[in-house]
C-alpha positions as CSV (number, residue, x, y, z in Angstrom):
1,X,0.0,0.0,0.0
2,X,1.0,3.2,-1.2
3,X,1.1,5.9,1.3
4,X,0.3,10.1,0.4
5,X,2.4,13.0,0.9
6,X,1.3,14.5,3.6
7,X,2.1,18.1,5.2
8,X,3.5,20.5,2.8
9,X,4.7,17.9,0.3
10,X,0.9,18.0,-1.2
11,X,1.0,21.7,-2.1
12,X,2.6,22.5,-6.1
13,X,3.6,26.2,-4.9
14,X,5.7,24.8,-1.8
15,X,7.7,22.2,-3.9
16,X,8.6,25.1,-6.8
17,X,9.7,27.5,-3.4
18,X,11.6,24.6,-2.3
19,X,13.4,24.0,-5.8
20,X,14.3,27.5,-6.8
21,X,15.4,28.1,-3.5
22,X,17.6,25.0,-3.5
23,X,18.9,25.8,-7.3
24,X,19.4,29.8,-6.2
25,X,21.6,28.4,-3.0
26,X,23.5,26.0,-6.0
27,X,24.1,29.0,-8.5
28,X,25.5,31.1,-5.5
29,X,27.8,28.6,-4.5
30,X,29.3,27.9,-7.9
31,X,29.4,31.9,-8.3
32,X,31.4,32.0,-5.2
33,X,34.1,30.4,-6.3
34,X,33.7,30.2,-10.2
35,X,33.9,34.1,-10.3
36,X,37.0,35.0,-8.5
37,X,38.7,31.4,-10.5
38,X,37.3,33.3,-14.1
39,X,39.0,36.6,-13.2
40,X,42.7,35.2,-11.9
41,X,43.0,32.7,-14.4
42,X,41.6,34.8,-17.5
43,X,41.8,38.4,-16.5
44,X,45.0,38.4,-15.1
45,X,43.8,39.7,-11.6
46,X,45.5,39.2,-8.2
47,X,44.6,36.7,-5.9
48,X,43.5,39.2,-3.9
């Protein structure tokens, strides 16, 4: 027997918070550290 979501799991609008919020917190962690990578190794900037 299969058993139903219950809680917040059942509602559409919480599960697309949930994913953009969990893609947004991805993209800012790449960002941290893809960013400052891109400009030393391309742009010729300090480590600083």
């Amino acid at each position: 027997m299969e058993s139903k979501p219950s809680g917040l799991w059942r509602h559409r609008d919480f599960l697309y918070l949930w994913a953009s919020q969990t893609v947004s917190s991805a993209g800012s962690s790449v960002t941290t550290i893809a960013l400052p990578l891109t400009a030393v190794l391309y742009l010729d900037a300090s480590a600083a």
